[in-house]
C-alpha positions as CSV (number, residue, x, y, z in Angstrom):
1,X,-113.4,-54.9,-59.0
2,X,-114.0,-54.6,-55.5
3,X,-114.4,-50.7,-54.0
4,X,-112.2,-51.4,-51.0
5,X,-109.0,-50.4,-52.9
6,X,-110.4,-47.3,-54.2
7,X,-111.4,-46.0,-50.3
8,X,-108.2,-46.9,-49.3
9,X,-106.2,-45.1,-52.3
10,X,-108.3,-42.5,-51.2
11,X,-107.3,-42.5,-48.0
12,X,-103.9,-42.9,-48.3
13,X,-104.1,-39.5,-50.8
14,X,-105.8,-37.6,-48.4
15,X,-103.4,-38.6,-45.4
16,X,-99.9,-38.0,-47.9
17,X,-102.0,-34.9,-48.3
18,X,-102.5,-33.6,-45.0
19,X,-98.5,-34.7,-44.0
20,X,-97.6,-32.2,-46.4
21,X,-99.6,-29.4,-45.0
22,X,-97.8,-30.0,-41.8
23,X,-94.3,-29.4,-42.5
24,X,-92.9,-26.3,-40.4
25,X,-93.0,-23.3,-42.1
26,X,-89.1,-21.7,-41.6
27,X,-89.3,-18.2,-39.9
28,X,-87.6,-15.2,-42.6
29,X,-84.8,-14.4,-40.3
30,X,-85.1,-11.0,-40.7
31,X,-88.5,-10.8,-38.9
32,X,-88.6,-10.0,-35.5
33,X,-90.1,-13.3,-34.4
34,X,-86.8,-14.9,-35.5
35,X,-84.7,-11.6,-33.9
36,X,-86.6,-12.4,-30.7
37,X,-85.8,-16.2,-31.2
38,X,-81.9,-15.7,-31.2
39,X,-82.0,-12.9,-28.4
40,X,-83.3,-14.9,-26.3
41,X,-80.8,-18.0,-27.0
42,X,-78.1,-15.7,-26.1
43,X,-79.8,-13.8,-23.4
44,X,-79.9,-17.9,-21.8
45,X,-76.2,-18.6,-22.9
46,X,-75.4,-15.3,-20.8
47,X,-77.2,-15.9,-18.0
48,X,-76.1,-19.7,-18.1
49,X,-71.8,-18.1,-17.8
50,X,-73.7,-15.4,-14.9
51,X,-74.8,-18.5,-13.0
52,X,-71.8,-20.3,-13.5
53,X,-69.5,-17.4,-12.1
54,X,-71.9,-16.7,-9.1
55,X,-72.1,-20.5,-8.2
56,X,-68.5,-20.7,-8.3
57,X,-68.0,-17.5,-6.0
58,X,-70.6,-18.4,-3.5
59,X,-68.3,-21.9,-3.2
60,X,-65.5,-20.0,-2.8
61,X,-67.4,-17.7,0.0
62,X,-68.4,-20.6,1.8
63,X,-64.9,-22.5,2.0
64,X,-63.7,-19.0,3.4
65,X,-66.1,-19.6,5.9
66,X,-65.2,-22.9,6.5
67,X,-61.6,-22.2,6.9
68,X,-62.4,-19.5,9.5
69,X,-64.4,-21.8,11.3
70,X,-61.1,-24.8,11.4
71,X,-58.6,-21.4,12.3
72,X,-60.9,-20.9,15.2
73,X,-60.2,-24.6,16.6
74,X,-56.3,-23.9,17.0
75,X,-55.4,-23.2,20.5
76,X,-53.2,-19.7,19.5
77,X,-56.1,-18.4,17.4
78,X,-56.9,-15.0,17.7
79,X,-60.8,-15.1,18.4
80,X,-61.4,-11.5,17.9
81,X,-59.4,-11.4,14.9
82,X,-61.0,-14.4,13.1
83,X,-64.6,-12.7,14.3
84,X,-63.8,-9.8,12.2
85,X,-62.8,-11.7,9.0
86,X,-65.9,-13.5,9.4
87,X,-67.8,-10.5,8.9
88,X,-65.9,-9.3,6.3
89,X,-66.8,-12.9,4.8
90,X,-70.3,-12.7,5.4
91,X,-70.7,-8.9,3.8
92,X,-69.1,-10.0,0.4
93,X,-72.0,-11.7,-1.1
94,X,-74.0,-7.9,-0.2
95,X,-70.7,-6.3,-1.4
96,X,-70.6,-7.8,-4.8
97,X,-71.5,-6.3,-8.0
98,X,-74.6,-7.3,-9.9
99,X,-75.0,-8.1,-12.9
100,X,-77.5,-5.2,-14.7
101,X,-75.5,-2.3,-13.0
102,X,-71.8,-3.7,-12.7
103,X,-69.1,-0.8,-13.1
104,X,-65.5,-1.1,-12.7
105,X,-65.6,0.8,-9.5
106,X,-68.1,-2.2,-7.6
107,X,-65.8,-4.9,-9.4
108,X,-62.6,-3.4,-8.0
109,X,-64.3,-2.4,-4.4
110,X,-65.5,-6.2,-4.4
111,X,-62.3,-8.1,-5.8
112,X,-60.4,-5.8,-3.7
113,X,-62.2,-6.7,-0.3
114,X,-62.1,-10.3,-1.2
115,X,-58.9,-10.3,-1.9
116,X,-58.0,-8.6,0.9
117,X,-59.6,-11.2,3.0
118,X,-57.8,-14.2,1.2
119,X,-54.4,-12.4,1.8
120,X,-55.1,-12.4,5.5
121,X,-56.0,-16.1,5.6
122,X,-53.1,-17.1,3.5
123,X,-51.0,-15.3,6.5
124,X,-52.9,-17.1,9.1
125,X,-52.3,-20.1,7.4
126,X,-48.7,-19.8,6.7
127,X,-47.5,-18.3,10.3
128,X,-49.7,-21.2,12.0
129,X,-47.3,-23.1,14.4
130,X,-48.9,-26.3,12.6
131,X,-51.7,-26.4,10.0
132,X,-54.1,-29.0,9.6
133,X,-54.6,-31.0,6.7
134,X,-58.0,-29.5,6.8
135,X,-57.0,-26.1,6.7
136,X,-54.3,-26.8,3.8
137,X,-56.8,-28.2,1.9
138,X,-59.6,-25.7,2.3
139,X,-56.9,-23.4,1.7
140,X,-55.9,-25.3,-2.0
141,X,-59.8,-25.4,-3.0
142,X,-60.6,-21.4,-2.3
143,X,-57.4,-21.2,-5.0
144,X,-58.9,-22.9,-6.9
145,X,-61.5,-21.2,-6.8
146,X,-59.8,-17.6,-7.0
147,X,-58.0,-19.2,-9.8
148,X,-61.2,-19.9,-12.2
149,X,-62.4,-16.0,-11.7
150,X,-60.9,-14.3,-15.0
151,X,-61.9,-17.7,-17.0
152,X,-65.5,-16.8,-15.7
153,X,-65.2,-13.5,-16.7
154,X,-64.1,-13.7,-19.9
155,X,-66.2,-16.7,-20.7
156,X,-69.5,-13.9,-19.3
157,X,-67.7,-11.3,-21.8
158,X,-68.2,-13.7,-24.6
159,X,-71.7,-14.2,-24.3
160,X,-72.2,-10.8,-23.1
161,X,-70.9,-8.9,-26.0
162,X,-72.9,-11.5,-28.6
163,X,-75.6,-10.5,-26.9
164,X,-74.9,-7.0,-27.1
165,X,-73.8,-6.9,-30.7
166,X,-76.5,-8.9,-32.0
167,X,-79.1,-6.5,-29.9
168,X,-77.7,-3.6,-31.4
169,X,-77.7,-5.2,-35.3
170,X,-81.3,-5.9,-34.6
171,X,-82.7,-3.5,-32.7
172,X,-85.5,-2.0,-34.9
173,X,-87.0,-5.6,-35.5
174,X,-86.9,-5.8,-31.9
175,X,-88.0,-2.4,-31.0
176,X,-91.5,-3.4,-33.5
177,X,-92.1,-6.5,-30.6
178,X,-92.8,-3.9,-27.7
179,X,-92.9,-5.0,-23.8
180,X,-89.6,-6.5,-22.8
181,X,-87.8,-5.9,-25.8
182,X,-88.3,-2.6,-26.5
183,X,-86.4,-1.5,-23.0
184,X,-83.5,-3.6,-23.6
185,X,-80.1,-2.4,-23.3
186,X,-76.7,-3.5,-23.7
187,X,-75.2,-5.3,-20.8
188,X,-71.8,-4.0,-19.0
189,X,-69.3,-6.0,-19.1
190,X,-66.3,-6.6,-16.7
191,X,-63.4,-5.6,-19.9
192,X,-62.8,-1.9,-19.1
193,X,-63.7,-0.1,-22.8
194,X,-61.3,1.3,-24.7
């Protein structure tokens, strides 16, 4: 019998071995590791709807300005007017809330001043003697745009209030971790509490 076999046997034992060794341990998901885990899964799935909302504003922002700038190519535009709105434009992104201190009072101010702005251009549009194509259409996307801002919101509530809950149910696991996680604290949201 040759000894080949037996050294391979052998190291076929010790490799089958050493697999089984190496299989993950699972976390006890009542440790703070594993609290830390999900909190920061939902802290990204909030921050992914934050983006989102923001990215879809600053669009919005920017085909205001692009409408201002076709309105002042008409021939009965009124320059100082449309130099106004542009600042009023320009000021929203400084103007809007964010998204650690948000109260109802900088939502409304904000919503209100944008609004305000859009309401204006609708006019302009509307009473123009004959609106481009251009400024139809520009006019069609920043509804569009206006049009996705309560979906945003409630879809940042959502992830927001997951967050929240699931920061308050496991707070003491989270308080043992220190640093970053002991200073948490729920986020606001933009539904007014009851």
């Amino acid at each position: 019998m040759s000894k080949q076999p037996i050294w391979l046997a052998l190291l076929l034992t010790l490799v089958t071995l050493a697999a089984c060794n190496r299989t993950p341990k699972t976390l006890d998901p009542a440790s703070a590791t594993a609290a830390k885990q999900q909190l920061d899964v939902l802290r990204d799935s909030v921050d992914v709807r934050w983006n989102q909302m923001m990215a879809s504003d600053d669009a919005k922002i920017t085909a205001t300005s692009q409408m201002l700038n076709e309105l002042e190519r008409w021939p009965t535009a009124d320059k100082q007017q449309l130099q106004q709105l542009s600042k009023a434009n320009n000021r929203l992104k400084a103007l809007r809330y964010k998204q650690l201190t948000m109260q109802s009072s900088y939502i409304d101010r904000y919503d209100t001043a944008q609004d305000s702005l859009l309401s204006v251009l609708r006019q302009l549009v509307s009473g123009g003697s004959a609106p481009s194509s251009t400024a139809l259409n520009t006019l069609d996307t920043i509804g569009q745009y206006d049009g996705q801002v309560v979906g945003y919101r409630v879809q940042y509530d959502r992830a927001a209030k997951q967050f929240n809950n699931y920061l308050q149910l496991h707070q003491a696991e989270l308080q043992s971790l220190g640093g970053k996680y002991k200073q948490l604290t729920p986020l606001p949201l933009f539904e007014l509490a009851n």
